[in-house]
KEKE-3310 file (N, C-alpha, C; in steps of 0.2 Angstrom, whole numbers, plus 5000, padded with zeros to 4 digits):
npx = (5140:5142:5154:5166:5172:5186:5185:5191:5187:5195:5196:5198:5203:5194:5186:5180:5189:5187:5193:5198:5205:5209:5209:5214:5207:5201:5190:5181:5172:5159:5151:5153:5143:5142:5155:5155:5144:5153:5162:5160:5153:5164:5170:5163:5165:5178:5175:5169:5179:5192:5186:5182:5194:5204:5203:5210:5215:5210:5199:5181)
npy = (4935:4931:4918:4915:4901:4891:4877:4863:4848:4831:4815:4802:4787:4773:4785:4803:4819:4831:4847:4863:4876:4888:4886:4872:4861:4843:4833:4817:4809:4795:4799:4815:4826:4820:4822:4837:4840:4833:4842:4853:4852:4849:4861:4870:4865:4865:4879:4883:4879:4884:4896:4914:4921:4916:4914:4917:4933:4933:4928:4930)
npz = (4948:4932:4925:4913:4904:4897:4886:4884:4874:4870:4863:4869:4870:4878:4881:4881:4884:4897:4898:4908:4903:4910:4922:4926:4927:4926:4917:4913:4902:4894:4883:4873:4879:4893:4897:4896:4904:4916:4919:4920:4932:4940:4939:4946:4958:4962:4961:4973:4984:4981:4978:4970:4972:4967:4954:4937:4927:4915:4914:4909)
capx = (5144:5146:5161:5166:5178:5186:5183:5195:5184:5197:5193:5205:5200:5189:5184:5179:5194:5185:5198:5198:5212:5208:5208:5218:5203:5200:5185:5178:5165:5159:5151:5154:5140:5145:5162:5155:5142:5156:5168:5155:5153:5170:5173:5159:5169:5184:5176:5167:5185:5194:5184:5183:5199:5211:5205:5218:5214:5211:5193:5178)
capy = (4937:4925:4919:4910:4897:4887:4869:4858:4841:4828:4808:4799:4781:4776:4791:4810:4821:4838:4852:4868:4876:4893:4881:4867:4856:4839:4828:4814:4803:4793:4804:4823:4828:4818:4825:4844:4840:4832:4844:4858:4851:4849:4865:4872:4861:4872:4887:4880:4877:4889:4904:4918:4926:4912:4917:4920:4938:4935:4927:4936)
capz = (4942:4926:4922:4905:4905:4890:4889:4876:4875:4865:4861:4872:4870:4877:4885:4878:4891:4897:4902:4909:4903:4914:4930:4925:4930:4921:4920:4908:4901:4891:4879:4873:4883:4899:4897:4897:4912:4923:4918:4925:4940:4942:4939:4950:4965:4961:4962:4980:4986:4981:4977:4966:4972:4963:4948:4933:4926:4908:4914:4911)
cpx = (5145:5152:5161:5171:5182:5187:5186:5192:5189:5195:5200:5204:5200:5183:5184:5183:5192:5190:5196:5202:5214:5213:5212:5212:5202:5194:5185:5173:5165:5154:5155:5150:5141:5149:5158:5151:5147:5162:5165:5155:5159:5173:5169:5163:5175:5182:5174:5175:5189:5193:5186:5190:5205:5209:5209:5212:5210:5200:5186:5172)
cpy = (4930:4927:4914:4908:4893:4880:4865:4851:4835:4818:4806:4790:4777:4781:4798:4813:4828:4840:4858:4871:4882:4890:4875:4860:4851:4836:4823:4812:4800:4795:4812:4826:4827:4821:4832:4845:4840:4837:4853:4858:4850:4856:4870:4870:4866:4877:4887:4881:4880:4896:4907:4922:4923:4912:4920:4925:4937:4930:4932:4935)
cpz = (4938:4924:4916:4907:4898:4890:4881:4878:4868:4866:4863:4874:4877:4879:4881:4887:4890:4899:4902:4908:4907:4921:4930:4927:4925:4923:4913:4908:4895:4884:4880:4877:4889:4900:4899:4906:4918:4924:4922:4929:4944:4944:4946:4959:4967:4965:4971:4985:4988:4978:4969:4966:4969:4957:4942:4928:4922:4907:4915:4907)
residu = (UNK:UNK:UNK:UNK:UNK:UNK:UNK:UNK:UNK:UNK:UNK:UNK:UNK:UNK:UNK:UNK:UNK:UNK:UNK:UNK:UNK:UNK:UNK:UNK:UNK:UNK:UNK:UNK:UNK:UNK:UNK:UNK:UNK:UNK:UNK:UNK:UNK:UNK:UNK:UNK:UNK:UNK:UNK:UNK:UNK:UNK:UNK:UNK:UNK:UNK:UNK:UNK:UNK:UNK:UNK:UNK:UNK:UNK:UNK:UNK)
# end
């Protein structure tokens, strides 16, 4: 099953701050792109961890 997430990537000197706001998961880098990769496998780690069944509803 694909899930979508939503990803706010803001410029937090000097570092680009990924966040999940679904999942509360944060990551960074040092580019935009770096920020979305680490912010994917971050999020991938999550889902490992704690599963599909702690998902919040409004995902889909």
């Amino acid at each position: 099953m694909l899930k979508k997430f939503t990803a706010i990537i803001t410029k937090e000197e000097p570092w680009y701050v990924a966040r999940c706001v679904e999942l509360g998961v944060v990551s960074q880098g040092k580019t935009i792109a770096e920020a979305r990769a680490n912010l994917k496998e971050a999020v991938e780690l999550w889902l490992e961890s704690f599963g599909t069944d702690e998902l919040p509803e409004s995902t889909g």
